[in-house]
Every structure is written in structure tokens, then in C-alpha cells.
C-alpha positions as CSV (number, residue, x, y, z in Angstrom):
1,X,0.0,0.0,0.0
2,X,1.5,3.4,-1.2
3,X,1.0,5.9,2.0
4,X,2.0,9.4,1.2
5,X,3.8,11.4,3.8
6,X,1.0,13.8,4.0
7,X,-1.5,10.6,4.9
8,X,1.1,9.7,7.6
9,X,0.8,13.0,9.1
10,X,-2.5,13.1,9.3
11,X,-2.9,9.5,11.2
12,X,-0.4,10.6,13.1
13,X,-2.7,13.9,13.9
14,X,-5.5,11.9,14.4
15,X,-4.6,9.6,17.0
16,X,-2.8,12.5,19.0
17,X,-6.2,13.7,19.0
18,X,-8.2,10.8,20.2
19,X,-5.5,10.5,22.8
20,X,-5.9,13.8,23.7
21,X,-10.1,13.8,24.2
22,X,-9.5,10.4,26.4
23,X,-6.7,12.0,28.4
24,X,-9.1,15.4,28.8
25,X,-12.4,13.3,29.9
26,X,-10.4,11.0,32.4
27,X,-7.9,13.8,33.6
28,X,-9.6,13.8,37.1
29,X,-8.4,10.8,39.6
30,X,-11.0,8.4,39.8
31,X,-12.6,4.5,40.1
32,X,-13.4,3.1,36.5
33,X,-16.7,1.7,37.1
34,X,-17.4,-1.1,34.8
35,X,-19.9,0.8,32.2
36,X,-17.2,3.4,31.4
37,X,-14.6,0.6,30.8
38,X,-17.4,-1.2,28.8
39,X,-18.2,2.7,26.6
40,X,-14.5,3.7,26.1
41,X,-13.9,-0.4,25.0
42,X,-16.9,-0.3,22.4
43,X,-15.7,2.9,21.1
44,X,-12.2,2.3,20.6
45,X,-13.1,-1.3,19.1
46,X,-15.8,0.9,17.0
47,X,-12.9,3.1,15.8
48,X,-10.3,0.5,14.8
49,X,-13.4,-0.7,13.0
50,X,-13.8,2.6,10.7
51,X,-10.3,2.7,10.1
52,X,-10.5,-0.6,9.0
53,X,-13.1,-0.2,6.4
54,X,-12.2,3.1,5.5
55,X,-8.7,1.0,4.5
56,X,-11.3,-1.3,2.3
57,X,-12.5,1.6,0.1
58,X,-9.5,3.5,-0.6
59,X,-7.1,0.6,-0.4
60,X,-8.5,-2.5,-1.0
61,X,-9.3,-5.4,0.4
62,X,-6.0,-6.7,0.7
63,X,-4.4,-3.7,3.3
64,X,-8.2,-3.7,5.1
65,X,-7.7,-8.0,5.8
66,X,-4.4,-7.5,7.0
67,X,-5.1,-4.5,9.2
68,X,-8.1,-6.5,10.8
69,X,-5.2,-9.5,11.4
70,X,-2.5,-7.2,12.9
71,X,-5.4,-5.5,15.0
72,X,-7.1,-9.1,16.6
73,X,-3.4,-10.5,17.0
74,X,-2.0,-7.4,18.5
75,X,-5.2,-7.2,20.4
76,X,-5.3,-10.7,21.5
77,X,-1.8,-10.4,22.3
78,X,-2.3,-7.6,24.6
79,X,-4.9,-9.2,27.0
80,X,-2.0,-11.3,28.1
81,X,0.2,-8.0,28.9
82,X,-2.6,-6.9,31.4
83,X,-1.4,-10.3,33.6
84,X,1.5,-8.2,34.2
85,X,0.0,-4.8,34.5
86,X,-2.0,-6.4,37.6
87,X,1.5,-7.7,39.2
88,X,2.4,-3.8,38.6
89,X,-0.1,-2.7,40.3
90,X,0.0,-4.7,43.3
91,X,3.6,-4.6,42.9
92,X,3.5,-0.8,43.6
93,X,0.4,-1.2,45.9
94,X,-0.9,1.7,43.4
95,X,-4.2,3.5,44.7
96,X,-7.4,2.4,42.4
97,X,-8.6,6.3,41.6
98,X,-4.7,6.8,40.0
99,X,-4.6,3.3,38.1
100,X,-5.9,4.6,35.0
101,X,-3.5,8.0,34.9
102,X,-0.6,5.2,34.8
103,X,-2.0,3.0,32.8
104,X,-2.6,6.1,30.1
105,X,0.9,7.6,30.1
106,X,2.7,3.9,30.7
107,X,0.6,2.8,27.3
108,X,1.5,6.1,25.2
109,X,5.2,5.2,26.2
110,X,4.8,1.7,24.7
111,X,3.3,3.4,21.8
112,X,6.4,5.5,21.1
113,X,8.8,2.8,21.5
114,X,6.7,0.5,20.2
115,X,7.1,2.9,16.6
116,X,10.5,3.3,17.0
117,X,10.7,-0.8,17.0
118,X,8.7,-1.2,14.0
119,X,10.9,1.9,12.0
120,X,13.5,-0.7,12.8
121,X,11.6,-3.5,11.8
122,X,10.8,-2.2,8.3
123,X,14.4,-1.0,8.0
124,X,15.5,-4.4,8.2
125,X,12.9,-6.5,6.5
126,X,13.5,-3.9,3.4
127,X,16.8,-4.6,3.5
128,X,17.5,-8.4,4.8
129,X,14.4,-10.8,3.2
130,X,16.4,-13.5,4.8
131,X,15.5,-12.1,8.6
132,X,11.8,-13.5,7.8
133,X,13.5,-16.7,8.9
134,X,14.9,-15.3,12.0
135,X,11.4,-14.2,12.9
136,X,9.7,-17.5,11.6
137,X,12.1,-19.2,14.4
138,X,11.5,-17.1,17.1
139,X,7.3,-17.1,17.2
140,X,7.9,-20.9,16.8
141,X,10.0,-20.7,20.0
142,X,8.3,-18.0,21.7
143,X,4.7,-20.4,21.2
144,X,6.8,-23.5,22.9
145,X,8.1,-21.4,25.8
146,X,4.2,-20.0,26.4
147,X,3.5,-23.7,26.3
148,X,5.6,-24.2,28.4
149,X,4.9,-21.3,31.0
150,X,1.4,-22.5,30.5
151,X,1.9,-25.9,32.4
152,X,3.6,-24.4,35.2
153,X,2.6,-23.4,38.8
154,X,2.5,-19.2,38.5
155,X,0.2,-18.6,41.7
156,X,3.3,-17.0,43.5
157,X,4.4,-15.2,40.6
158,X,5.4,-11.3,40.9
159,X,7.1,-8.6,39.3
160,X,10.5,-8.3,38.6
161,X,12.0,-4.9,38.0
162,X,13.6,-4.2,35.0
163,X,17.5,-2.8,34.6
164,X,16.7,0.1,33.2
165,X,14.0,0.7,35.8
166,X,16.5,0.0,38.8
167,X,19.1,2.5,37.2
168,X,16.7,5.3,37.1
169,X,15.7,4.7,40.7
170,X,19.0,4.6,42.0
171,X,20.1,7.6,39.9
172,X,17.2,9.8,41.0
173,X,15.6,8.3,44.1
174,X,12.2,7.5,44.9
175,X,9.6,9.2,47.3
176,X,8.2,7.0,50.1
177,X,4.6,7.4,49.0
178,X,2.3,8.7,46.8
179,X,1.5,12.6,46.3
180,X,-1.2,12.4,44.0
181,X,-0.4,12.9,40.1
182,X,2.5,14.3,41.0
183,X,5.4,12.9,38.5
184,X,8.4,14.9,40.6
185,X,8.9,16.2,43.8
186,X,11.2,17.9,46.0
187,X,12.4,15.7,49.2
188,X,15.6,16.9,51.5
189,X,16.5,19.8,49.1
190,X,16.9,17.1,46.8
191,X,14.2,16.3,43.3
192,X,13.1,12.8,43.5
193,X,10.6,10.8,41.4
194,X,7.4,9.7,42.8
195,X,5.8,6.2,42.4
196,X,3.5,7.2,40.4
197,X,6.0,7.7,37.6
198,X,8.1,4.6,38.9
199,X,4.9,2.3,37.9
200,X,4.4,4.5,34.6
201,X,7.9,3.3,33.4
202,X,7.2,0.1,34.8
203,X,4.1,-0.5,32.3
204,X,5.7,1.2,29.5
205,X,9.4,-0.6,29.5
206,X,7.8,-3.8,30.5
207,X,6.1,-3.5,27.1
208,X,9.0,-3.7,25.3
209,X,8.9,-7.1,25.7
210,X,6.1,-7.9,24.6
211,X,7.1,-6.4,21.9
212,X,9.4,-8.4,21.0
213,X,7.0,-11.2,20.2
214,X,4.0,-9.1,19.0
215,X,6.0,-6.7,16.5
216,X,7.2,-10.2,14.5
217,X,3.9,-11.4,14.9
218,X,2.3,-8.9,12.7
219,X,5.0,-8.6,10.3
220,X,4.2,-12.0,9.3
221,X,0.5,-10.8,8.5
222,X,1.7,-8.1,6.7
223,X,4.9,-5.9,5.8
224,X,3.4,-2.5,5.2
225,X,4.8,-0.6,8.2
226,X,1.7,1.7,8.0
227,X,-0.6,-1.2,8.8
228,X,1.7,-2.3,11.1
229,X,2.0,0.7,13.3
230,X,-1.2,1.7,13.2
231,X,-2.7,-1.9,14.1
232,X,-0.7,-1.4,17.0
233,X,-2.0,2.0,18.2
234,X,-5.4,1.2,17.9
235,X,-4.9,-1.6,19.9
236,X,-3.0,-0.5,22.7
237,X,-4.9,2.6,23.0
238,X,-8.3,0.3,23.8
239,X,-6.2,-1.5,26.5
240,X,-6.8,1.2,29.6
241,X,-10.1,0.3,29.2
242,X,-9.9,-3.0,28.9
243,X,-8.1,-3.3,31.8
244,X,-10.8,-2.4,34.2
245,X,-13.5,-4.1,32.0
246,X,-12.1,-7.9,32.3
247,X,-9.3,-7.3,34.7
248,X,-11.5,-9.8,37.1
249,X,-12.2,-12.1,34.0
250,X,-8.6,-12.4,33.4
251,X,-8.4,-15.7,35.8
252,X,-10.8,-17.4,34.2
253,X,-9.1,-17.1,31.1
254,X,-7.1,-20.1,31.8
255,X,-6.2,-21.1,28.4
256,X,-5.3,-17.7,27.0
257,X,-1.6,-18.9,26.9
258,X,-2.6,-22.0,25.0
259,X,-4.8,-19.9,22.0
260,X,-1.5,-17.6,22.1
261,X,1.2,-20.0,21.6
262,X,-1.1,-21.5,18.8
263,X,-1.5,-18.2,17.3
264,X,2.4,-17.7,17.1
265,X,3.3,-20.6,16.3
266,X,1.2,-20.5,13.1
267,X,2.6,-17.3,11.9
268,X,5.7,-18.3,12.5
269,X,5.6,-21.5,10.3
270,X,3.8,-18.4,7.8
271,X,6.6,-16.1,8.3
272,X,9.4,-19.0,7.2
273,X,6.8,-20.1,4.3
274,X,6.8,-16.3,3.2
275,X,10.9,-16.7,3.5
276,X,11.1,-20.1,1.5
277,X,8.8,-18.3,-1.1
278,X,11.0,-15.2,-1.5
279,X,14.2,-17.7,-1.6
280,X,12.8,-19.5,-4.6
281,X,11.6,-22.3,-3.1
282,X,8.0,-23.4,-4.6
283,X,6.0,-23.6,-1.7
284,X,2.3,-22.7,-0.8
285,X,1.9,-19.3,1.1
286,X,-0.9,-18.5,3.5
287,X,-3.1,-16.0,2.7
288,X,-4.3,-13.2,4.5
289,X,-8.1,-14.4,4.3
290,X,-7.0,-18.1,6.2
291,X,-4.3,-16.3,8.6
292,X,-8.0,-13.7,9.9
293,X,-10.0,-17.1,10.3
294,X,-7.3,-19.2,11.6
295,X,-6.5,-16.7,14.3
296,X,-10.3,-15.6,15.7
297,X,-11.2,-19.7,15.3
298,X,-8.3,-20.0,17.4
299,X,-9.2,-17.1,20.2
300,X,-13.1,-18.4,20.3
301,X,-12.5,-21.7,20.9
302,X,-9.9,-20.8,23.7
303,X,-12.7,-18.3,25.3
304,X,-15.3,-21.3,25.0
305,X,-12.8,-23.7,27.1
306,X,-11.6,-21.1,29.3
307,X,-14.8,-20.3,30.5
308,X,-16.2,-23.9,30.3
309,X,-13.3,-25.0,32.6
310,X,-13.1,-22.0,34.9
311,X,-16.9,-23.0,35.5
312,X,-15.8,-26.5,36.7
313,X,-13.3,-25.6,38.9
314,X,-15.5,-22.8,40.5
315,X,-17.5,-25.9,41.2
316,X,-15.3,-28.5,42.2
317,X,-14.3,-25.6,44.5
318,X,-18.0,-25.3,45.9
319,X,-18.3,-28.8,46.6
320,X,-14.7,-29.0,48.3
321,X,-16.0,-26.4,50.4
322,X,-19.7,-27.9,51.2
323,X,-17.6,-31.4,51.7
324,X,-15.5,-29.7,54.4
325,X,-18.8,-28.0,56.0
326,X,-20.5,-30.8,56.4
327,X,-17.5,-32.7,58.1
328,X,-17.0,-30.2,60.5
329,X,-20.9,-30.1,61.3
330,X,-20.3,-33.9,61.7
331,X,-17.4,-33.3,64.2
332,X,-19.1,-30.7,66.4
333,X,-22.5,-33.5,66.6
């Protein structure tokens, strides 16, 4: 898809405004009840959606399926970064009315280095077709190690600061508590950052990481770095809202790793198709069309048994606990 410089700067534009009204209607502290989550998540979803078709009739249906692949992936992808923004949270014990302040600025700072990943991205794909294979082998790993993670014990699992997050704390000191919004404050004559900015950088370095999966992910789907990076805003920007909307649904979503690592591990085996392809080989390539319905099969089905087996366990629990009642009753007779 040919994107003019003048097109990029008006996308650009465009979602500095949309950031700009969200940040302006929840500038004051406060709790996110559920129907605001559930509003804000309609209408992001509802916007990604316009941009979507309005990519059908200018560009075609081929840039419109690819943008509606990145988006669910990147999307789908995403729900499993808000695991981590919960251990944030409760890492930094962060009060509920601030929680969506950090998870605003924490997201736009994924955002940014999030672009300056894909710029890279592009750079290299344009110049190396052979790194296809590189990325090819890395979802393929990346899908065994969420197996793998998936078939572990993580109920004592917590946060573990980054590198880069430790350096800036011990270069500029942290407060003891929280003083509202505040980013920066004076303490003993001396400027120190709050927590409040200490959990920002948290969510937004953390990110990175994710990132390192997600961004390979959607260049498999598609190698237009406008589709790309703007599959990637629009979903990120929804995921403040999402947050709050399922962050209690989040445990019953016990085979979210599962529907991931499949997901992956299919684009990878596209990705090093697309690279056999472009190295001569004659072999078939997956089509946009197949990856879409390949990928929200994939995500129903893992809702469907998530829920089906979060249900049984909810039960089993019930009937552990009504087991244990009446024993004691039995005891006390």
C-alpha cells in the first residue's frame, strides 16, 4: 500500500487527537466503574473498525484484511500483557482512583517505543528478506516457551524490575509514597521521582517485551509498516479500558496462553513459508483471508474452554468447600 507522507501525518494527527479527548475526559483521579470501561472499550473497538473499512475503500481489500489480522493479533496479544500490569499494580500497591492515569501515560510510552521498533523492523525487513527466517524461528520458540509457561505453577508469581527501571531509581531516588499525580517532587533539598512515575515506566518498558513477540507477529501478516504501526496503536490505545473491563475475568481465562502460543506458532511456520517463497523455493503461502480465520477460530475456541473449565473448577471448589462443612458439622455432633 502506497501511503503518502502527508497521509502519515494526518494518522499521526488523528490519533494524537483521540489521545488527547481520552486523556481530557479521564484527567480527574477516579474509580473506572465497569460501564465506562465497557463505553470507552466499544468505542475504541468501533474506531479500529472505521479505520479498517475506510482501508477497504480506498485501499482494498488486501491492506483492510491485513489491518483486521494485525489489529485481533495485537489485540489478542495484549490481553496477556494486562497479567503483568495487575502484578504492577499490586507490585507498587498503586491507589485504584490513580490506576488509569498510569495505565494512560505507561501505554502512550509503549506506543512510542513500540514505533521506534517497527521503523527498525521495516528498515531491516526492506533490507534483509532472509531475517523472515529469524522471525519465523523465534514465534515458533516463543509459542513452545508459552506452552511451556502455561503448564507451570505461576500462583506465586510477581514482578520483577527491570535494569533500566533500577538504574533510574537509583540515579534519582524515589519518594516514600504517593503525592497524587504528581510525577516529581522535591524531598531533603533534593528532586526525587514519585511512584506514580516509577509504575508508569514500569508498564511502559515492561512493554518492550512484549514487543518483542508481537511486533514479528504482525509482520508475518503483513509488511506494510503503516498497517503495522497503526494496528498497533489502535490496539493499545483500547487496552486502559480493557483493563478495568475484564481485569477480574482475566483468571478465568485459563487457556489464553494455550490460544497464544497456537496463534504464534502459526505465523511463524507463515513467516518462514513467506521466506522459502522469496528464496525461490516453490511452496504454498498462507493467505491473509486463512491467517483472519485461523486466528479468531483459534481465540473463540480458547474463550469457550476457558470459561467452560473455569466453571468446573469454580464448582469443584464449591463442593470441596460444602464437603468440608459438612465434616465439621459432623465433628461438632
Amino acid at each position: 500500500m502506497d501511503v503518502s507522507l502527508t497521509l502519515w501525518v494526518l494518522t499521526i494527527v488523528g490519533l494524537c487527537a483521540l489521545i488527547a479527548v481520552d486523556f481530557f475526559i479521564g484527567r480527574k483521579p477516579h474509580d473506572v466503574s465497569i460501564k465506562e470501561a465497557g463505553i470507552w472499550t466499544i468505542v475504541w473497538i468501533v474506531l479500529a473498525a472505521l479505520f479498517g473499512l475506510g482501508l477497504l475503500i480506498w485501499g482494498g481489500g488486501q491492506p483492510a484484511g491485513e489491518f483486521f489480522a494485525g489489529y485481533i493479533t495485537e489485540k489478542s496479544l495484549s490481553v496477556d500483557n494486562l497479567f503483568v500490569f495487575v502484578l504492577i499494580m499490586a507490585k507498587f500497591a498503586v491507589p485504584s482512583q490513580y490506576q488509569q492515569r498510569v495505565l494512560l501515560v505507561g501505554v502512550l510510552i509503549a506506543l512510542v517505543l513500540r514505533a521506534i521498533f517497527i521503523a527498525a523492523g521495516a528498515a531491516i525487513i526492506a533490507s534483509f528478506s532472509w531475517v523472515f527466517y529469524i522471525f519465523g524461528a523465534f514465534l515458533i520458540w516463543t509459542a513452545w516457551k508459552l506452552i511451556q509457561e502455561a503448564r507451570t505453577d505461576e500462583e506465586d508469581e510477581e514482578f520483577e524490575e527491570n535494569k533500566l527501571l533500577k538504574a533510574a531509581e537509583r540515579r534519582f531516588g524515589v519518594a516514600d509514597r504517593y503525592h497524587g499525580t504528581k510525577l516529581w517532587i522535591e524531598q531533603n533539598g533534593k528532586r526525587v521521582m514519585t511512584p506514580m512515575l516509577v509504575v508508569m515506566l514500569a508498564i511502559g518498558t515492561t512493554d518492550v517485551l512484549f514487543a518483542l513477540d508481537s511486533i514479528p507477529a504482525i509482520f508475518g501478516l503483513t509488511q506494510d509498516p503503516y498497517i503495522v504501526f497503526t494496528a498497533n496503536a489502535f490496539a493499545l490505545m483500547g487496552l486502559r479500558q480493557l483493563y478495568f473491563l475484564i481485569g477480574g475475568l482475566l483468571r478465568k481465562l485459563v487457556h489464553l496462553s494455550y490460544g497464544l502460543s497456537i496463534i504464534l506458532g502459526f505465523i511463524g511456520v507463515k513467516l518462514v513459508l513467506h521466506a522459502l517463497h522469496e528464496s525461490g523455493v516453490h511452496v504454498p503461502e498462507i493467505s491473509i483471508p486463512v491467517s483472519l480465520g485461523v486466528i479468531c477460530s483459534v481465540l473463540i475456541v480458547t474463550t469457550i474452554t476457558s470459561l467452560r473449565a473455569s466453571r468446573k473448577q469454580a464448582e469443584a471448589a464449591a463442593a470441596g468447600d460444602r464437603d468440608d462443612t459438612s465434616a465439621k458439622s459432623d465433628i461438632d455432633v
